[in-house]
C-alpha positions as CSV (number, residue, x, y, z in Angstrom):
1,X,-6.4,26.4,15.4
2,X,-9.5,28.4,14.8
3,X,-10.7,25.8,11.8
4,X,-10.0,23.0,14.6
5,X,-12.3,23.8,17.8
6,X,-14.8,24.5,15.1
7,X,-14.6,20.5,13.3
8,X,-14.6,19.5,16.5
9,X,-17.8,21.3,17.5
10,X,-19.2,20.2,14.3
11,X,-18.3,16.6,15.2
12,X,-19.3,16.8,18.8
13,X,-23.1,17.8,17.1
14,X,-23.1,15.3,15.0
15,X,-21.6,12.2,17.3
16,X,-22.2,14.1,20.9
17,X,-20.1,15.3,23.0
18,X,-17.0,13.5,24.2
19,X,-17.5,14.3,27.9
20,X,-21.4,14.0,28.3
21,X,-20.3,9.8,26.3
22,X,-19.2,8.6,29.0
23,X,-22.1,9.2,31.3
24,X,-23.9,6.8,29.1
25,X,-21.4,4.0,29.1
26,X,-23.1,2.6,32.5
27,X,-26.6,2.1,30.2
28,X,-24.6,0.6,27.4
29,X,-22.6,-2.1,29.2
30,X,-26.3,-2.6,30.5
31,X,-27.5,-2.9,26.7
32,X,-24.8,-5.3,25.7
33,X,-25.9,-7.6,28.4
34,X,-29.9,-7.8,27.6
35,X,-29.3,-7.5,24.0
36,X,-26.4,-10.5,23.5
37,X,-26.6,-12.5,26.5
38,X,-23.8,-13.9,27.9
39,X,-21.7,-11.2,27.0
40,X,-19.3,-9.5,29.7
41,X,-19.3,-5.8,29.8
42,X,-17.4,-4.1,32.8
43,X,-16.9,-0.8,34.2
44,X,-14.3,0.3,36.8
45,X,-14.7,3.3,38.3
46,X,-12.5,5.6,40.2
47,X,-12.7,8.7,42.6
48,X,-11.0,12.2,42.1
49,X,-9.9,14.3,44.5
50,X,-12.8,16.8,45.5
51,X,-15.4,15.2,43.4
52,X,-18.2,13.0,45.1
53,X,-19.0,11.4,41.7
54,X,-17.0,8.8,40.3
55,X,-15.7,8.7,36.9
56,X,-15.0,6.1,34.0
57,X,-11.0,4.6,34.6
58,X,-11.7,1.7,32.6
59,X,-14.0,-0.6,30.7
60,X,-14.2,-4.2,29.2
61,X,-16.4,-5.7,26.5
62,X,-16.5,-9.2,25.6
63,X,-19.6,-10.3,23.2
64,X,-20.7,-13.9,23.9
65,X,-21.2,-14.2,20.2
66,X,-17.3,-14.1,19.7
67,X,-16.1,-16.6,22.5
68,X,-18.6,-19.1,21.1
69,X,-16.8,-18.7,17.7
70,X,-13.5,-18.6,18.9
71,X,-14.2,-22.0,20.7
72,X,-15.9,-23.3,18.2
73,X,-13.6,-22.3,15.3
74,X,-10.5,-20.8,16.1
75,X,-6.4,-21.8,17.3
76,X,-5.7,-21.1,20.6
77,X,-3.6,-18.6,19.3
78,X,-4.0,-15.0,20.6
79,X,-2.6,-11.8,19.9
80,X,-2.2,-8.6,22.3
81,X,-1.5,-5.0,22.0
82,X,-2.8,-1.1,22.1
83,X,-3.6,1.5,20.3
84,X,-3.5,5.1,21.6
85,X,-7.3,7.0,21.3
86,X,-7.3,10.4,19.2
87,X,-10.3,12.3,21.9
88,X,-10.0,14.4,24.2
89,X,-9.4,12.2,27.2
90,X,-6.6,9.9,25.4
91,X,-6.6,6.7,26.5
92,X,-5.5,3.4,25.1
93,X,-8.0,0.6,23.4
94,X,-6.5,-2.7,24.3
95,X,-7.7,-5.8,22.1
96,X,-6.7,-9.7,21.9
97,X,-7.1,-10.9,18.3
98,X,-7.5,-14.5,17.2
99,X,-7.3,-16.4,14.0
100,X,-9.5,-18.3,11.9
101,X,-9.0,-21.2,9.9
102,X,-8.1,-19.2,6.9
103,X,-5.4,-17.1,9.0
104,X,-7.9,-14.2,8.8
105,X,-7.9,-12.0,12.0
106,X,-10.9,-12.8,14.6
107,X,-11.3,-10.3,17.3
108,X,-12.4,-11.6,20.9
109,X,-12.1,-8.9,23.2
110,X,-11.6,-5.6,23.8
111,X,-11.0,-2.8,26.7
112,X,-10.5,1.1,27.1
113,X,-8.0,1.7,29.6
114,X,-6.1,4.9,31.3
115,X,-2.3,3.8,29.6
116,X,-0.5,0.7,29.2
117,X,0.4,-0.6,32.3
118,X,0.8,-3.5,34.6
119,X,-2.7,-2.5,36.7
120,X,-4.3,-2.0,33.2
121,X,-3.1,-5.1,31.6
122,X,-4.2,-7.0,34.8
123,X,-7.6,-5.4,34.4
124,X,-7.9,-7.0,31.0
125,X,-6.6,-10.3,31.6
126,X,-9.2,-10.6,34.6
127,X,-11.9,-10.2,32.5
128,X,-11.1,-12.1,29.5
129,X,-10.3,-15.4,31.5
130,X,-13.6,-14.4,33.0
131,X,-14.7,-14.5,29.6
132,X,-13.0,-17.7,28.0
133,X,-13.4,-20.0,31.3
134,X,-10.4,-19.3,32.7
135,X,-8.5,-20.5,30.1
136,X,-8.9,-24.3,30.0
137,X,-5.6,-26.4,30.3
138,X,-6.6,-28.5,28.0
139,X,-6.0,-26.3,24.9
140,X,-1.8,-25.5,23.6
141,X,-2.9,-21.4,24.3
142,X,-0.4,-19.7,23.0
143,X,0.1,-15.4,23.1
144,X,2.3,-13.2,20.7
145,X,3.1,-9.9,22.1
146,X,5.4,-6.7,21.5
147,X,6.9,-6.9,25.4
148,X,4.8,-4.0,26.0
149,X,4.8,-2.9,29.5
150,X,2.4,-4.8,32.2
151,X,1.7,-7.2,29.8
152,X,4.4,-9.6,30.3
153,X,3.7,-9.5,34.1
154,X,0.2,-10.1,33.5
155,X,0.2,-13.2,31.4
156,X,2.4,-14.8,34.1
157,X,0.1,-14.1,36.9
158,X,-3.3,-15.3,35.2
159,X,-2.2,-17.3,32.7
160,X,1.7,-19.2,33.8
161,X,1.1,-22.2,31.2
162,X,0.7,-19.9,28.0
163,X,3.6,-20.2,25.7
164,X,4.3,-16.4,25.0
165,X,6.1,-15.8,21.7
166,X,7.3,-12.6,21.1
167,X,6.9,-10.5,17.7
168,X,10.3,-10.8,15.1
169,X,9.2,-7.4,14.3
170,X,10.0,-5.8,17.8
171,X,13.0,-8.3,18.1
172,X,14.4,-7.4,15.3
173,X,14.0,-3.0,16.2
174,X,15.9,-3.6,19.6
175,X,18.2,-6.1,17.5
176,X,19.0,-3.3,14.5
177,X,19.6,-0.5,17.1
178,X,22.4,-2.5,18.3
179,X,23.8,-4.7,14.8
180,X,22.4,-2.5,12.2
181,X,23.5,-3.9,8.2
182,X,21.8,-5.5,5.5
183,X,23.2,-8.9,5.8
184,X,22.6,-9.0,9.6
185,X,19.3,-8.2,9.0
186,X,18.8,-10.8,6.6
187,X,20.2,-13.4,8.3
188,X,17.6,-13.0,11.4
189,X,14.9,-13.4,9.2
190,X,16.6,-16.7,8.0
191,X,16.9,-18.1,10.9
192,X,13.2,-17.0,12.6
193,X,11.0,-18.3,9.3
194,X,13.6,-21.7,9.6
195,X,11.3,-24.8,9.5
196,X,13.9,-27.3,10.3
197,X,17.0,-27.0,12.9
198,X,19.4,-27.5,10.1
199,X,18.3,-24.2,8.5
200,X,18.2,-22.7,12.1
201,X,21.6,-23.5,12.7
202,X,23.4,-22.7,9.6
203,X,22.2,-18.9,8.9
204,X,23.1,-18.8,13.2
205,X,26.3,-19.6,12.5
206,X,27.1,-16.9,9.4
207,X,25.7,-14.7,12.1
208,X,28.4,-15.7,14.4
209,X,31.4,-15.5,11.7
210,X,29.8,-11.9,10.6
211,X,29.3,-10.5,14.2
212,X,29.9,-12.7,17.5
213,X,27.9,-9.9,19.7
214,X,25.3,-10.5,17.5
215,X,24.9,-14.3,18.3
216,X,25.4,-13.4,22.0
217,X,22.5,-11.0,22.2
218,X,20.1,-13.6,19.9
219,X,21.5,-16.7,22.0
220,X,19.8,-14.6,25.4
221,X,16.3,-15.3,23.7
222,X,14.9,-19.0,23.5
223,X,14.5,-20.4,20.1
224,X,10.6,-21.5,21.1
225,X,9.6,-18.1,21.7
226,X,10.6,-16.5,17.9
227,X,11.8,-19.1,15.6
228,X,9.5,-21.6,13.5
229,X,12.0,-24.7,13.9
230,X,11.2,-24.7,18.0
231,X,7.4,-23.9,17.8
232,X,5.1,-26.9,19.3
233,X,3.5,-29.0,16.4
234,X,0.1,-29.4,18.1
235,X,-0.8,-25.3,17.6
236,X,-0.6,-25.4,13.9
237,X,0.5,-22.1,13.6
238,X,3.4,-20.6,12.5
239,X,3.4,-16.6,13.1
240,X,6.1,-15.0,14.1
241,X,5.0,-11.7,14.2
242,X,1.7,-9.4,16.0
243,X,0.6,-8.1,13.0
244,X,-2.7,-9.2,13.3
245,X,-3.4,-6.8,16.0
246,X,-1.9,-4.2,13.8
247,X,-4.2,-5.3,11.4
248,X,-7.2,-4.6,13.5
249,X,-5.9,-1.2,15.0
250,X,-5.8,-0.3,11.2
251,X,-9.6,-1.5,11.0
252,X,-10.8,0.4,13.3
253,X,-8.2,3.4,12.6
254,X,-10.8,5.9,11.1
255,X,-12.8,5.4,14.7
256,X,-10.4,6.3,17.1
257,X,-11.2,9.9,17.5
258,X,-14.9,9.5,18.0
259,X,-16.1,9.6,21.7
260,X,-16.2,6.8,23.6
261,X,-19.6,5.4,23.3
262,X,-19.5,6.2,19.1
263,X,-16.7,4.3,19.0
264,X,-17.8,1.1,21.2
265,X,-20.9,0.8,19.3
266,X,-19.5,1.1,16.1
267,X,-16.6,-1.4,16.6
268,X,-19.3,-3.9,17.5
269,X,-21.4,-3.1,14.4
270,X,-18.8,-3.5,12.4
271,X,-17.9,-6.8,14.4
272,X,-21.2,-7.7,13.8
273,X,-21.1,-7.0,10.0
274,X,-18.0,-9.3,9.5
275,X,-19.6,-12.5,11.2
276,X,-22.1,-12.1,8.5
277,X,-20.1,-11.8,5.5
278,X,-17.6,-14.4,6.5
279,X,-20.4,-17.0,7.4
280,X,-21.7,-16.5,3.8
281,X,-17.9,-16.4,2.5
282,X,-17.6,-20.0,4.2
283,X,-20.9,-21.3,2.8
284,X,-19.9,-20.8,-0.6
285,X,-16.3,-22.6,-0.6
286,X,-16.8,-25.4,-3.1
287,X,-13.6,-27.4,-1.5
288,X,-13.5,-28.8,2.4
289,X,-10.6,-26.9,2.7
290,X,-10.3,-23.0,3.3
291,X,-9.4,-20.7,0.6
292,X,-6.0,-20.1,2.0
293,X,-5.1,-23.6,2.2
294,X,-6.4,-24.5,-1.2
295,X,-3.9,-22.0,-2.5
296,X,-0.9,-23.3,-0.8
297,X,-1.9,-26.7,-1.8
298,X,-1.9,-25.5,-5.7
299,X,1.6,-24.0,-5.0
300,X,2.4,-27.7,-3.6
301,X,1.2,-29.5,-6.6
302,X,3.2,-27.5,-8.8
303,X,6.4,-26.7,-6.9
304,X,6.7,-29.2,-4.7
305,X,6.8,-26.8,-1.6
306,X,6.8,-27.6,0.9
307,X,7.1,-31.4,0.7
308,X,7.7,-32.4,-2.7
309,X,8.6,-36.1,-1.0
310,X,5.2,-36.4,0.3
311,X,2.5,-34.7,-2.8
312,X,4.7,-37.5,-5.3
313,X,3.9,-40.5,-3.0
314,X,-0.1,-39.0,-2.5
315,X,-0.5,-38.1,-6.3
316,X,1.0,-41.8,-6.9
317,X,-1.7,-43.1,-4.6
318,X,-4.6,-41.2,-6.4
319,X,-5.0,-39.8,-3.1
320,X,-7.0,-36.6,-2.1
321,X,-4.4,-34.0,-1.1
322,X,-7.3,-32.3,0.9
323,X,-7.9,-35.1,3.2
324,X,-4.2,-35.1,4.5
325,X,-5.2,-31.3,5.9
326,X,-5.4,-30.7,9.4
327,X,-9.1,-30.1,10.2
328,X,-8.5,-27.1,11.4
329,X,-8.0,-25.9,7.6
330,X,-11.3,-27.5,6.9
331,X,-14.5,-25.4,5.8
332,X,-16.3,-27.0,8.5
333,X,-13.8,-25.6,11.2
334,X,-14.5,-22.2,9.6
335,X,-17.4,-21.7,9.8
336,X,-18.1,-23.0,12.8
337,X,-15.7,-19.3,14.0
338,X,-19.1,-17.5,12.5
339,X,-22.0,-19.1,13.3
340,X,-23.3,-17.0,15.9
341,X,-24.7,-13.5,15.5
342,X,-23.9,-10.4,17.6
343,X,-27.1,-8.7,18.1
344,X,-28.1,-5.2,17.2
345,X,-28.6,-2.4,19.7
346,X,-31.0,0.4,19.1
347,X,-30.5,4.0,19.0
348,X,-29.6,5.7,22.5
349,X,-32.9,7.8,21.9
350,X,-35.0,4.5,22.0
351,X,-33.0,2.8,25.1
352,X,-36.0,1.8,27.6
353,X,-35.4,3.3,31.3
354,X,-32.7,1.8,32.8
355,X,-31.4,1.9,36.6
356,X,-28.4,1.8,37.0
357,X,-25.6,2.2,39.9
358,X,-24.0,4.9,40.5
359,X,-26.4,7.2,38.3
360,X,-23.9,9.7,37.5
361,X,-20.5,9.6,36.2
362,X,-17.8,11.7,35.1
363,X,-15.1,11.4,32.2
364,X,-11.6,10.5,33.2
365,X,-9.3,13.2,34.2
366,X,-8.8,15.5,31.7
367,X,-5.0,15.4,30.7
368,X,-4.4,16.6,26.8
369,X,-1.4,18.9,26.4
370,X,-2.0,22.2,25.2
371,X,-2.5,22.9,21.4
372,X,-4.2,20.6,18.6
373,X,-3.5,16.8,19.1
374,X,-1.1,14.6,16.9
375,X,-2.6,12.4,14.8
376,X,0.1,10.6,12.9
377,X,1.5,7.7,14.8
378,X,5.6,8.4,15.8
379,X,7.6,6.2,13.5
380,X,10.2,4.1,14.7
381,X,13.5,4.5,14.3
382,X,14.4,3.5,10.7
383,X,10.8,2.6,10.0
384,X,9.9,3.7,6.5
385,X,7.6,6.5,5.8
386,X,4.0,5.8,4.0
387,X,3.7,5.6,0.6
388,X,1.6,9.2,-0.5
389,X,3.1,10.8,2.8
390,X,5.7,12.7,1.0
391,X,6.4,16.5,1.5
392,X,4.7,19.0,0.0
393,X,7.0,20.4,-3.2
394,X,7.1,24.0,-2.9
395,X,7.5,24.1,-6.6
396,X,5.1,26.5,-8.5
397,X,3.5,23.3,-11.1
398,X,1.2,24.4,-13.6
399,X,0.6,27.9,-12.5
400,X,-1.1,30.4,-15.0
401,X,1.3,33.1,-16.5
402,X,2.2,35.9,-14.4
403,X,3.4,39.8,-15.6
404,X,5.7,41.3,-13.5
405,X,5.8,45.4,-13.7
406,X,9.9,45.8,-12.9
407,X,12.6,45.0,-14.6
408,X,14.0,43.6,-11.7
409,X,13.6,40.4,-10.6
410,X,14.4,39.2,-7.1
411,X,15.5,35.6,-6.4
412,X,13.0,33.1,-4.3
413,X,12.9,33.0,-0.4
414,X,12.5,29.3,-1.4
415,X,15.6,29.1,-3.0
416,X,19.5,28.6,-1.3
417,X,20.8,31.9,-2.8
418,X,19.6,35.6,-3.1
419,X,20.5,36.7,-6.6
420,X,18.3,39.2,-8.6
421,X,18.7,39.2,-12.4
422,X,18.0,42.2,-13.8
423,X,16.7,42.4,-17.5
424,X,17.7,44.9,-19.6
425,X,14.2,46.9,-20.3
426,X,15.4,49.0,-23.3
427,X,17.2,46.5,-25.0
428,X,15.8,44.3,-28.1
429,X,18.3,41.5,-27.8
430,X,19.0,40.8,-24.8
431,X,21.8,38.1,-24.2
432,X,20.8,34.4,-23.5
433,X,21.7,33.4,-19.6
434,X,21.4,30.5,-19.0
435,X,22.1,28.6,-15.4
436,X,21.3,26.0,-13.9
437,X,21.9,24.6,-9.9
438,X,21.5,21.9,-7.6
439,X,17.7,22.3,-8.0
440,X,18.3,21.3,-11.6
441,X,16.3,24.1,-12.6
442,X,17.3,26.3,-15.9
443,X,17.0,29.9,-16.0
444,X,16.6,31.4,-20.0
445,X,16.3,35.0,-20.4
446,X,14.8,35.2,-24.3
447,X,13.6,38.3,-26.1
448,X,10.1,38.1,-27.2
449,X,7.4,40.0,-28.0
450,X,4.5,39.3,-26.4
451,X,2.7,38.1,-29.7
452,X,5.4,35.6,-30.4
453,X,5.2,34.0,-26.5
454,X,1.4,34.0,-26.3
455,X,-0.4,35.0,-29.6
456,X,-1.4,38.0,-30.8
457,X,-5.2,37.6,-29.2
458,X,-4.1,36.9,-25.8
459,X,-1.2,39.5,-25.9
460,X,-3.8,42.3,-26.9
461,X,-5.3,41.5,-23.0
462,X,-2.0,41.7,-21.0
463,X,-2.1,45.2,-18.4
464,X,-0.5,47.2,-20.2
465,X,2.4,48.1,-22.7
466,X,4.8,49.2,-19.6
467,X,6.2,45.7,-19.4
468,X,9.5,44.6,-18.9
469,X,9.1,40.9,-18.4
470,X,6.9,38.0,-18.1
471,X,7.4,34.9,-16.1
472,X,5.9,31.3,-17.0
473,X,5.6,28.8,-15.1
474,X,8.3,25.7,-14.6
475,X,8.4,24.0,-18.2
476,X,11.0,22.2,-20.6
477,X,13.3,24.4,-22.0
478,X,16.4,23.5,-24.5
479,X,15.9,19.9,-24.4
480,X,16.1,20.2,-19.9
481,X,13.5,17.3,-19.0
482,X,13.9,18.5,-15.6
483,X,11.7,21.7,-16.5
484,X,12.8,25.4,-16.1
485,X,11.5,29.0,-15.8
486,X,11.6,31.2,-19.1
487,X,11.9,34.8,-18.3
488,X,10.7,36.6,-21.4
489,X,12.3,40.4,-21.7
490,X,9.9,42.8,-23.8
491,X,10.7,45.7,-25.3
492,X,9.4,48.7,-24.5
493,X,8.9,52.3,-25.3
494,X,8.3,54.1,-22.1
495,X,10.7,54.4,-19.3
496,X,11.2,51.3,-16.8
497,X,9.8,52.1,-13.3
498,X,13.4,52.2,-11.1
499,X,13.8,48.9,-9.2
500,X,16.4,48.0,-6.6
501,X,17.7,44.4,-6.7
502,X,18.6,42.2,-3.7
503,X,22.1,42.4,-2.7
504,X,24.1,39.3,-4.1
505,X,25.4,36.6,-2.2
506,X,28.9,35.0,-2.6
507,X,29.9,33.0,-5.0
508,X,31.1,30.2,-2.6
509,X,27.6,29.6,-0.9
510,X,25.7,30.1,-4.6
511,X,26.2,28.4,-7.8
512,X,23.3,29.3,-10.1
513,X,20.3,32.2,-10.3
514,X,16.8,32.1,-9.4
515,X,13.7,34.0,-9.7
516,X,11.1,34.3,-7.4
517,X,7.6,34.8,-9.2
């Protein structure tokens, strides 16, 4: 805990202080505004009990930048969800993330909020159709979310004529808790990537002959809001999960527990950065179509995937497959998503004087729980672990030769059972035990002189000629790949020191011997 308060006071010297952050986001939004005009930067405030100052409950940013781009080159096609903040004060960073013409992610929006909750959500939604011109009825919008609370209820107050699909992902959690199997499971995923009805219908029905339940609790969700068969043809989109917002909370994952104002800023920098290289990414396709099309149409050429029918007749024409793309797969459509720049914003050391109203504010209400904060994200049920995030072994690898002055040696706290193996000090040739456990570790009592196990040079260092025996560390012993420890028994001319042993346990609970070194 010690080593904790102090990286945080190391980080609150370098970044500033959490606290003193937020009595700076009033200049910011202020900043954004002058700097990137037409931008929306908005900050609601609320009043605590016994305090005349306000404080921060809640804040929006929208760069003008960004809904130009979206406009200009995106799908009406928006994503929503939140990720938890790692400071002091908690919170939750809400986002809506679009896509490009490539599929790649394109972030419009973004908010710090109290929790998710309806009165949150609404918050947001207020100030991005604010933002994007209330959304225009004349575009097929379209919103994937993870039915997280509020949200639902939100969408259907700003926005009624949004077609709201929800994630297969999260479907298919609440679906497993209920149906778990592997067949069940793969049959879901059949019928949500389905393309036609006929595909649809037929993994539906296997789903029905494996588990009727099943098909009752599927049938309770329409087919437009999570299979591809039912999704309108004028979108030109095709996801049927959120995890492009996943994506960005990923993006921005290393940011989360910097104070508030760090981590604004630095989202838009890096917002900022990625306009750039992806405008220069565009200018140098050498095809009208996008990367990611241009792959899928090699695919089509040579499989015949996903119309085989239609590439034959257009390759017997002479005809250019690229023409027959949707222009929202075009280069032009691309780039047009970023040609506008975010502007830079200087150093909070070189912000000219700035007036703003109310002067002073105050962080939200201070509500972490006591001890150091988690950092790893809770799992889901099921959900499998990440690859590198394994337990520690408590295996003794590559360790350096220790002596040990008894001739007793005790078995491992680490290990199940609590044998000691006693070596016989006075004795030249010892007999050969060998055992070996559910750890799959082997156990070979040898004698040896030290000369013979390490060489007469490094022998004629060990501490002394009182020894009894030596333990290596684990290695392969009599053909065992699995690696063992070799307990060398030296004899010796002086009396051993007396030792006392560990009492045995029963042979019921213990099935091989260890030794602790």
């Amino acid at each position: 805990m010690q080593l904790y308060r102090a990286k945080q006071k190391a980080q609150d010297i370098i970044d500033g202080s959490h606290g003193d952050s937020y009595s700076l986001l009033p200049k910011y939004c202020v900043m954004i505004m002058n700097t990137n005009p037409g931008s929306i930067a908005k900050i609601q405030f609320e009043m605590t009990l016994g305090s005349a100052v306000p404080s921060v409950k809640r804040m929006f940013v929208g760069l003008d930048a960004l809904k130009k781009g979206f406009f200009g080159g995106c799908l009406p096609f928006i994503g929503f969800d939140g990720c938890h903040l790692k400071g002091p004060y908690g919170g939750v960073l809400l986002s809506a993330i679009g896509l490009d013409g490539n599929n790649g992610l394109y972030p419009i929006a973004y908010a710090i909020v109290e929790s998710e909750n309806k009165e949150s959500w609404m918050f947001f939604f207020e100030w991005l159709a604010a933002m994007l011109d209330d959304f225009r009825r004349d575009r097929p919008w379209t919103f994937m979310t993870d039915r997280q609370k509020g949200l639902i209820e939100a969408i259907n107050s700003k926005v009624p004529w949004a077609v709201n699909r929800k994630c297969c992902r999260h479907i298919y959690s609440n679906f497993r808790g209920h149906f778990p199997g592997v067949m069940l499971r793969q049959l879901f995923w059949q019928a949500s990537r389905a393309y036609t009805e006929v595909n649809f219908k037929e993994a539906m029905a296997k789903i029905k002959d494996l588990k009727p339940a099943a098909h009752e609790w599927l049938e309770k969700i329409p087919y437009h809001l999570w299979s591809r068969h039912a999704f309108p043809t004028d979108l030109k989109n095709d996801h049927i999960t959120n995890n492009i917002v996943e994506s960005f909370n990923h993006w921005i994952g290393d940011l989360r527990g910097k104070n508030v104002l760090t981590l604004l800023d630095n989202i838009r920098s890096k917002l900022m950065s990625r306009l750039l290289k992806r405008f220069e990414k565009g200018c140098l396709y050498k095809n009208n179509v996008v990367s990611n099309v241009k792959n899928r149409l090699n695919v089509w050429n040579l499989s015949g995937i996903p119309c085989k029918h239609a590439t034959a007749v257009l390759i017997n024409k002479r005809e250019d497959l690229e023409s027959y793309c949707d222009f929202s797969k075009t280069k032009e459509f691309y780039i047009r998503a970023y040609n506008e720049v975010i502007h830079p914003i200087p150093d909070v050391k070189f912000w000219p004087p700035i007036e703003v109203n109310p002067s002073k504010v105050l962080p939200p209400v201070f509500r972490r729980k006591a001890g150091r904060p988690r950092k790893a994200r809770r799992r889901e049920q099921g959900e499998a672990p990440t690859i590198g995030q394994g337990k520690r072994s408590s295996t003794l690898n590559g360790m350096e030769p220790r002596v040990s002055t008894g001739t007793s040696i005790p078995t491992s706290t680490y290990c199940p059972t609590q044998e000691s193996v006693t070596l016989p000090a006075g004795s030249t040739q010892p007999p050969i035990e060998v055992s070996q456990g559910e750890s799959n570790t082997r156990h070979v009592a040898l004698s040896q002189t030290p000369e013979e196990m390490f060489g007469s040079s490094r022998a004629s260092n060990l501490p002394g000629k009182n020894l009894a025996a030596i333990v290596i560390g684990r290695r392969s012993v009599a053909g065992n790949n699995n690696g063992g420890s070799i307990l060398g028994s030296i004899p010796t001319s002086a009396q051993p020191r007396p030792t006392s042993t560990l009492p045995a346990t029963s042979e019921k609970n213990s099935q091989s011997k260890y030794a602790m070194f």
